[in-house]
N, C-alpha and C positions, 0 to 999 in steps of 0.2 A: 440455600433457598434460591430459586431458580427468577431470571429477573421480570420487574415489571407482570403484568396481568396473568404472569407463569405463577407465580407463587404458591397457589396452590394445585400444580400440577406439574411433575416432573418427566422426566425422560427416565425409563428404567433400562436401564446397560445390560444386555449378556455380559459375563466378566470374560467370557470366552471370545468376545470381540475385543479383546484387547491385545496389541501386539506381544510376541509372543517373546521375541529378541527385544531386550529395552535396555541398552547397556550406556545409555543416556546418564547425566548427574538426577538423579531424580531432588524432588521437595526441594530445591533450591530457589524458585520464584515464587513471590506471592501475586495477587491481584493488581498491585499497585506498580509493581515491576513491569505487570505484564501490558497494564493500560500505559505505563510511560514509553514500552518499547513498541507499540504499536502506535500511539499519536507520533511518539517518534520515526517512523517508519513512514508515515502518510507525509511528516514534514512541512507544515502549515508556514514554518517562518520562510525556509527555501520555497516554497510555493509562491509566495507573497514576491517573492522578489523574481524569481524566472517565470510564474503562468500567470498570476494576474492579472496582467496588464493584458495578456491576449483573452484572457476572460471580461474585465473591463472594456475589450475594445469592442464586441459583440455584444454585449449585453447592459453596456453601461452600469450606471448606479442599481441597474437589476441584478447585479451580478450578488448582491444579496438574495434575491427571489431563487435562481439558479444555486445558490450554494443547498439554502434550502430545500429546494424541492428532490435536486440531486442526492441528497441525505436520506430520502424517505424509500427508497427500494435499495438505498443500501443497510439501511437499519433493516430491512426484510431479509434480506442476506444474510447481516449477521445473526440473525434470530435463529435463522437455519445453520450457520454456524455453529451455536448454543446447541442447538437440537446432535446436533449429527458428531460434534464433539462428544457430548452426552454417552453416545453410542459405542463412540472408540476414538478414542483420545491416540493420534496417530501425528506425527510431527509431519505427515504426506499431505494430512489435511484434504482438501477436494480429490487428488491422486487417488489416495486411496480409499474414499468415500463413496465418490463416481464409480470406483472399478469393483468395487464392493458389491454397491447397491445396483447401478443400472449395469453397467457395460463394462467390463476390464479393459475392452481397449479403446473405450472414451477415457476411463478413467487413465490411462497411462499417455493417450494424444492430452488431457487438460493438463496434467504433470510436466509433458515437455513443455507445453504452452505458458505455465507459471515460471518454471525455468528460464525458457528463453524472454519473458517479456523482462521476469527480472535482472537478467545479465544485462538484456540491453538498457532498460533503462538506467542502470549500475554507469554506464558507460556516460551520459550523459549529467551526472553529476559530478564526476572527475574533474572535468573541463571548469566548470563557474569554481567549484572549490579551488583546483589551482589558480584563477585566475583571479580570484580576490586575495587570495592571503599573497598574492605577485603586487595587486595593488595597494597593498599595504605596505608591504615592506621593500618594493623595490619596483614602483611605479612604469619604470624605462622597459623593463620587462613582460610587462603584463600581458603584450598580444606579440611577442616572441612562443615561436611553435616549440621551441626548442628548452624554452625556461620551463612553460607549461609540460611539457613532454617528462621534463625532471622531478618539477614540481608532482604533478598529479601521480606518476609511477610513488615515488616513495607515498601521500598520499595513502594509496592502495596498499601497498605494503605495511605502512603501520597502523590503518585500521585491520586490517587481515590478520596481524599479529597478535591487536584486542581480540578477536572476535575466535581466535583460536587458543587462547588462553583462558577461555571455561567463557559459560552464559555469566556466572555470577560477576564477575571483573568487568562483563561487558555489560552487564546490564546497567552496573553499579558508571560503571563508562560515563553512560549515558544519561541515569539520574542526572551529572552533574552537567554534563551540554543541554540537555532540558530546562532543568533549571536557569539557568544563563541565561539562553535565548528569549524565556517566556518572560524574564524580568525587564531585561534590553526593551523588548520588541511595547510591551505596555506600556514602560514608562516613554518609549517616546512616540508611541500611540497616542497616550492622556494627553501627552504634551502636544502635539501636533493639533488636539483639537482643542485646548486652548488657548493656542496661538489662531486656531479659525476664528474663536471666539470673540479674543480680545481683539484683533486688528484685522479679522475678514481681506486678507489676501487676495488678489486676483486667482481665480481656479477653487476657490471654496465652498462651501456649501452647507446648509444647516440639515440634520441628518434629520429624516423623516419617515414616515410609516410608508410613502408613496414610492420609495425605494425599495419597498416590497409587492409591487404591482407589475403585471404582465403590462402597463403601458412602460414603465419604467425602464423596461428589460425587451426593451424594442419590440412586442407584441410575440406570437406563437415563435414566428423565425429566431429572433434573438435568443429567446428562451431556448428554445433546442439546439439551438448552435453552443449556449451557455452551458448546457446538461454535460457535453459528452466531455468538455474539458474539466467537468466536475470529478468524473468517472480518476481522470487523473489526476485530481489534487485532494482524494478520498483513500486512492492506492493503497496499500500498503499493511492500513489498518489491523489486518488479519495475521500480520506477524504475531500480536498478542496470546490467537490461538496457535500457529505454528511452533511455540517453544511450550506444549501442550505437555508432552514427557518430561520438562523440565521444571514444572509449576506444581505445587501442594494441591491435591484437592483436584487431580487432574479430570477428573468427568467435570467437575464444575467451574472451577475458578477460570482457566480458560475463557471461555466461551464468556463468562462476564465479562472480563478484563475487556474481550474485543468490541463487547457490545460500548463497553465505555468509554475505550478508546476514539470509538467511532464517533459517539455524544461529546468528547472532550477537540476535535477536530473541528465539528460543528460551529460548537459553542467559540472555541477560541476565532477561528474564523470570523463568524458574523460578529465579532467585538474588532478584532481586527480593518475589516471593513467598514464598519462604521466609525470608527477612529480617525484610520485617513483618507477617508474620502471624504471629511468634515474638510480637509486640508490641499489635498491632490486630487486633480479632476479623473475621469475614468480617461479622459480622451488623451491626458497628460502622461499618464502612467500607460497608455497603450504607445504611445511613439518614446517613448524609452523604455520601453520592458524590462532592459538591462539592467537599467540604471536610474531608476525613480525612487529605489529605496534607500539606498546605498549617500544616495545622491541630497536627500531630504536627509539621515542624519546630520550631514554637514551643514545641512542650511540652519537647521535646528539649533545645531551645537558649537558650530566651526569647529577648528582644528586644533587641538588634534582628536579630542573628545567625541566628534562626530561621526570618528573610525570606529566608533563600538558598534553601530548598527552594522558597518560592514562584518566586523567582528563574530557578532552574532550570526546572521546569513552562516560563514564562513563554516559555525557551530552547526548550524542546522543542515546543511548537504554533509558534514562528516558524520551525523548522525546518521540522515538517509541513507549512504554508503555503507556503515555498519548494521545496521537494519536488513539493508538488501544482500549482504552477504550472506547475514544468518535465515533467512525465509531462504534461499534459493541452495542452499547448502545442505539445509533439513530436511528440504524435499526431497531434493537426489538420492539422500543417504536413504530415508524411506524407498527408495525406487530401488536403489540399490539392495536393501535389506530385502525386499522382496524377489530379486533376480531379475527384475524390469530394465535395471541399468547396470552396469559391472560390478563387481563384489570388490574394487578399490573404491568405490565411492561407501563405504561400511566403515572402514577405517577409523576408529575412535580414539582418542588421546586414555592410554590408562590412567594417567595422575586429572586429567582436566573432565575427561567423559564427555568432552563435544567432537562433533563430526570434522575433523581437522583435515581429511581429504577432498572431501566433498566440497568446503571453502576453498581448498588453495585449488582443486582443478576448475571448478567453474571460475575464480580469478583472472583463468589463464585468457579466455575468450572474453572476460568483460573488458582487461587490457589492452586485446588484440581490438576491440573497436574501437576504444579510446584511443590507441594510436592511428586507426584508418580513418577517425573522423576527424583527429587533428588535423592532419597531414594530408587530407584530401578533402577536405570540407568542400571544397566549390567542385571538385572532378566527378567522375561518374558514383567513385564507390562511396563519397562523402554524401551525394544526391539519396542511393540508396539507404545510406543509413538512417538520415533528414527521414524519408519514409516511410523505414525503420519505426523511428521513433512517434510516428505520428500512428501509425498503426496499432501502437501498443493499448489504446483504449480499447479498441476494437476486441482486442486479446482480453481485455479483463471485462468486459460485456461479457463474451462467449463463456468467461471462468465463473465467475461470480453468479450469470443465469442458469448454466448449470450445477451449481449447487445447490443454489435456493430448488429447483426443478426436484435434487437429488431429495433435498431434507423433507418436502412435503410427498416424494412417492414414499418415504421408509415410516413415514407416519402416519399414509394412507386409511391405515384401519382403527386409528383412534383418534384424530383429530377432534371425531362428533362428540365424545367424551364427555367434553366441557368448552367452557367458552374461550375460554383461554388459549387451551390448546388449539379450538379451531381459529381463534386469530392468530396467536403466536405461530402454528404449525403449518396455517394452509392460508390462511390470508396475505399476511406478511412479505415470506420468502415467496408465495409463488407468485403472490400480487409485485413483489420486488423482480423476481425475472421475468412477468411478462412486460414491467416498466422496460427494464434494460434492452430486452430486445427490440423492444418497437421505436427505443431513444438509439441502439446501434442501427439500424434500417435505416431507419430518416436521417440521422448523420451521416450515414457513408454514401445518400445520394449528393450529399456535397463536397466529397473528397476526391485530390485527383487520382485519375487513371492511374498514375505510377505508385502512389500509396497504396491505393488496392489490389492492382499486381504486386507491391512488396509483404502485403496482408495475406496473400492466396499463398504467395510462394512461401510465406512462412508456415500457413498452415498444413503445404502440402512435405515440409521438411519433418514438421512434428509427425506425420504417415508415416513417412520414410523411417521415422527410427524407430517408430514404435513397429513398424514391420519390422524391419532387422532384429528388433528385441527380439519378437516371441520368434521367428527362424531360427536367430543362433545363441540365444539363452534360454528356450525354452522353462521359462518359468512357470510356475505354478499358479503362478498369480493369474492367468489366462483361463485355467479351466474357470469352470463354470462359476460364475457370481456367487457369491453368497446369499442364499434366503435369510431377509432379517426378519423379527417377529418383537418389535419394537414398542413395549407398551408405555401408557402416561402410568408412573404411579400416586399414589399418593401424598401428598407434602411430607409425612408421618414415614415414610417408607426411607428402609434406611440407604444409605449414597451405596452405588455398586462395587463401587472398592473397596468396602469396608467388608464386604461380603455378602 
């Protein structure tokens, strides 16, 4: 059953749109696997502890209104998601969606574009990872380049070792870091707000509806200044549908699982939020971004019991990490499968059937920035990377607009159908990418000069290669797009895989 006001209206699949090489584990995920590796993949607990507080500092106690409203053109996304998975269930995902349906060499510049936002941002979870479990266990250490440098390299290496020892291992990984964190993070959520309750703290606050108000969220500016850091603290999500070839039910269970994932980010979010911000002021948690959360276990609990929230945190970027490995691993190997990218990025474990090449060579460059941000964080290449990483919303505006764009042109001639289909198909997704572009516009009139020269020049790197592609791999994938012929069927109509 297809979700939400889809129910009675599905996506019916050429079978002939389905990749043709699939030497993947297949039926090894179900729906609930695939929503735990996508909420896990977005990372609401690591969010809470490195972007809140700069979300917080812009938006104040709006920073509820901004989660929310940020939610609403990406739930339009993954709808299209739904739809375009429906279609062909392809672990390239937009890659090979976009290069499909519009353009092959849109669809192979958005593929480098999800590639490189994911490597880099890969890169920027290393660093807090090694430096909290530094602050656990060996405090004197913690802002040594050199501890972290050891620390975060193994780090990378033994989630890379999960993550290449089958999806099932890693999934099952992560069931158990999810679990953990989400148990941590509530219980001293609850508790934090009644400790607001019972003894109202200096910095407290009784949690109210008017925290859901465009005054609250410093009027239009706040709010759209609050959107685009949204964009990044939603990331990820899509992993759910990226392990698409490895899930039961793959036209359909996918494309749920993402949708869910996406509502279960939301949801734990705005509980989150309203937990301790009963407790922690917004303005509190924006001048230590670092260290408001970390910092509030202990006040909570003292010592040593206090280290659990770090604990957790700690949980939640080594999920991130393995998450980002597998979405930027699966894409390649799809690029690769099609001749887009080299034919060692195809490379599959025979006993495990995951893409084991494709993980350990995009590793090599998430490493290599991780050691140039350490180690040059204040110099010119560390500047860059600082703009790097601010750019990466920008990257997932332009990825996630053209999908939604992709999923309502290949359903162009049935949306009218029904009603369903035409909000699920044409409302949604396109109404969701024409949000994102006009929230990336207005954000980037407020970003600097040299973020948007690190933004241009990345996007003129993704030309670069996708030109070299089609010069000297002449792939197939370049001729002429595919005409799709994409109908709604019937609820009653049987799933396209089944035949």
């Amino acid at each position: 059953m297809a979700p939400g006001p889809v129910n009675k209206t599905q996506v019916h699949v050429p079978p002939s749109e389905q990749p043709r090489h699939r030497p993947l584990a297949e039926n090894v995920l179900g729906v609930a696997s695939g929503i735990v590796l996508g909420y896990a993949s977005a990372a609401p607990v690591a969010s809470l502890a490195g972007v809140l507080g700069g979300l917080a500092g812009v938006s104040g106690y709006g920073a509820l209104l901004a989660i929310f409203v940020g939610f609403l053109p990406l739930l339009g996304i993954a709808f299209g998601f739904y739809y375009l998975n429906r279609w062909r269930p392809d672990v390239g995902i937009s890659y090979s969606w976009i290069g499909r349906i519009l353009n092959p060499y849109l669809g192979a510049f958005v593929g480098m574009l999800i590639i490189i936002a994911y490597v880099v941002s890969n890169t920027f979870s290393i660093i807090p990872a090694a430096s909290s479990l530094l602050t656990l266990v060996a405090p004197g250490l913690a802002t040594s380049h050199f501890a972290i440098a050891i620390t975060g390299t193994l780090f990378l290496a033994a989630i890379t070792v999960v993550v290449v020892s089958g999806i099932r291992i890693a999934a099952n990984f992560q069931w158990v870091i999810t679990a953990f964190e989400s148990v941590v993070l509530f219980t001293f959520g609850g508790w934090a707000m009644v400790d607001a309750i019972i003894h109202h703290p200096a910095g407290s606050a009784t949690p109210s509806l008017h925290w859901l108000s465009l005054t609250s969220a410093g009027g239009g500016k706040g709010l759209m200044a609050g959107l685009l850091i949204t964009v990044f603290w939603y990331s990820g999500w899509e992993t759910a549908v990226v392990v698409n070839e490895e899930t039961r039910q793959r036209f359909r269970y996918p494309g749920l699982a993402g949708i869910w994932a996406l509502v279960g980010v939301l949801v734990a979010s705005m509980l989150f939020f309203t937990l301790f911000f009963s407790l922690v002021s917004p303005q509190y948690m924006f001048a230590h971004t670092a260290t408001w959360l970390p910092d509030l276990g202990v006040r909570l609990a003292g010592h040593p019991w206090g280290n659990i929230m770090a604990v957790a945190i700690l949980a939640s970027f080594i999920g991130a990490l393995e998450t980002t490995i597998i979405t930027f691993g699966r894409v390649a190997f799809s690029m690769g499968r099609d001749g887009v990218l080299p034919k060692a990025f195809t490379a599959v474990g025979k006993r495990t059937k995951t893409p084991w090449a494709a993980m350990l060579i995009l590793s090599v460059p998430s490493f290599a920035f991780f050691i140039l941000d350490l180690w040059f964080g204040s110099a010119s290449i560390g500047t860059i990377l600082v703009n790097l990483s601010s750019s990466i919303g920008l990257m997932f505006v332009i990825y996630y607009a053209l999908t939604g764009i992709t999923a309502t042109w290949m359903l162009r001639h049935v949306v009218f159908r029904s009603v369903g289909g035409f909000v699920t198909g044409l409302v949604l997704p396109l109404g969701g990418a024409a949000f994102l572009v006009y929230m990336g516009y207005r954000a980037s009139a407020g970003l600097s000069r040299s973020t948007l020269v690190t933004f241009l020049v990345t996007m003129v790197i993704c030309v670069l290669i996708v030109v070299l592609s089609r010069v000297l791999g002449r792939s197939k994938f370049y001729a002429k797009g595919t005409e799709t012929d994409i109908e709604l069927a019937r609820s009653g109509d049987a799933d396209p895989e089944d035949g």
